[in-house]
N, C-alpha and C positions, 0 to 999 in steps of 0.2 A: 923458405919457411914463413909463413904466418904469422903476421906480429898478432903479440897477445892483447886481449881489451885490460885495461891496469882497471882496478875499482878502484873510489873514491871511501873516506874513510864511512859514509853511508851506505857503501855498498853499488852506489850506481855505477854503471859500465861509461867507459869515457873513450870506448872503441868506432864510435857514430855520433860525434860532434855536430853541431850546425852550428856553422859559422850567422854572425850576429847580424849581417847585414844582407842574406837572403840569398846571396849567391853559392855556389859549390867551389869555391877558390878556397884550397885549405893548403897548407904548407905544415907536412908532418904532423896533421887533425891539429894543428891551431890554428887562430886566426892572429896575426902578425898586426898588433895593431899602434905598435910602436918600437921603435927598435928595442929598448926597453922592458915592454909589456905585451905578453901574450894573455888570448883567454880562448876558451873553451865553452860551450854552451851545451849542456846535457839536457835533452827533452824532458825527461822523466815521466811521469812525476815523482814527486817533484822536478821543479827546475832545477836546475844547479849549474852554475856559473863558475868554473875555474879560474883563477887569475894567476897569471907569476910573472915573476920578476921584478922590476923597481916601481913603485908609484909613485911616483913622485909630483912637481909641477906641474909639468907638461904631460904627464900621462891621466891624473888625476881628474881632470874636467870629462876624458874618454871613458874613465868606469864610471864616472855616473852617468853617462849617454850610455854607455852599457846595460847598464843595471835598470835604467828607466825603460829599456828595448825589453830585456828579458819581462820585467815586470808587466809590460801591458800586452804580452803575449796571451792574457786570459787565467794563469794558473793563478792559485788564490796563497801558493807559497812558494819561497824563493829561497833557496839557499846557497848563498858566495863564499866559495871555499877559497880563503887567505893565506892554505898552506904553504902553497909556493910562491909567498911571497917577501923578497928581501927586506924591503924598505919602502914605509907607508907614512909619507908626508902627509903634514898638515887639512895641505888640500884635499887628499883621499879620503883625511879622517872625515873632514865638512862633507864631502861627497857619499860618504858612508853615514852620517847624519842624518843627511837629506830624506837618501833612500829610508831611513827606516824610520820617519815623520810621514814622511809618503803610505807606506806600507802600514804604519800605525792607525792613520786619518781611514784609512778604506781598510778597517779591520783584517789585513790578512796577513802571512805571517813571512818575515826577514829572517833568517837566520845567518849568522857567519863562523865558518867553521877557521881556528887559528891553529897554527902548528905550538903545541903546549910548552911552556917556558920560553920562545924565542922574543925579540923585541917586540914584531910585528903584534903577540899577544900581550906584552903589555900595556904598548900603546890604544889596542885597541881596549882593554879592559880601564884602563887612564880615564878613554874619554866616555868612558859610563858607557858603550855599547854594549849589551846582549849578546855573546861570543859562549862556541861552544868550541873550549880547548881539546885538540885531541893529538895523540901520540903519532908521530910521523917516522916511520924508520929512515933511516938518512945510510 
């Protein structure tokens, strides 16, 4: 049987990922970019960037090389869906900063989608980020 493409709480199809570094090496449509941290990249448009699992130190420097690959792919909006994700240190938060000073500076649009009431949206709403809370069935 046919796995089904899941949608994203936008609607996008997450059945046809490109992995973020150009090759066709996917490992169950993600790309394994930490034992930690999986992502996902949805052409769109929009872009959409999936993340899960821990971000933390050591993963944290890789989503903003992430986020700065998706971003200069051309499209003029970008949205990091944070639902699947446990735990978002420090450094992610700075790395989540960055991106959308970057994105701010060349007029186009960041968005981060959070899974609503978990930590991961508080912290993000803490650090003054632009965060669209939404309802994740678990």
């Amino acid at each position: 049987m046919p796995d089904r493409a899941t949608r994203t709480p936008t609607g996008h199809s997450t059945d046809r990922p490109t992995p973020l570094d150009g090759s066709d090496e996917r490992v169950g449509g993600r790309r394994p970019v930490h034992p930690t941290m999986t992502t996902v990249l949805d052409d769109g448009p929009p872009r959409l960037l999936h993340v899960r699992g821990r971000v933390d130190g050591a993963t944290a420097s890789t989503l903003g090389e992430q986020i700065d690959e998706a971003s200069r792919r051309g499209f003029y909006r970008l949205h990091l869906d944070l639902t699947g994700v446990d735990e978002l240190a420090d450094e992610a938060v700075a790395a989540l900063r960055r991106a959308h000073r970057h994105h701010a500076a060349h007029s186009t649009e960041l968005s981060v989608l959070t899974a609503a009431g978990t930590e991961v949206d508080e912290v993000v709403a803490a650090a003054g980020l632009p965060r669209t809370p939404v309802s994740v069935a678990g």
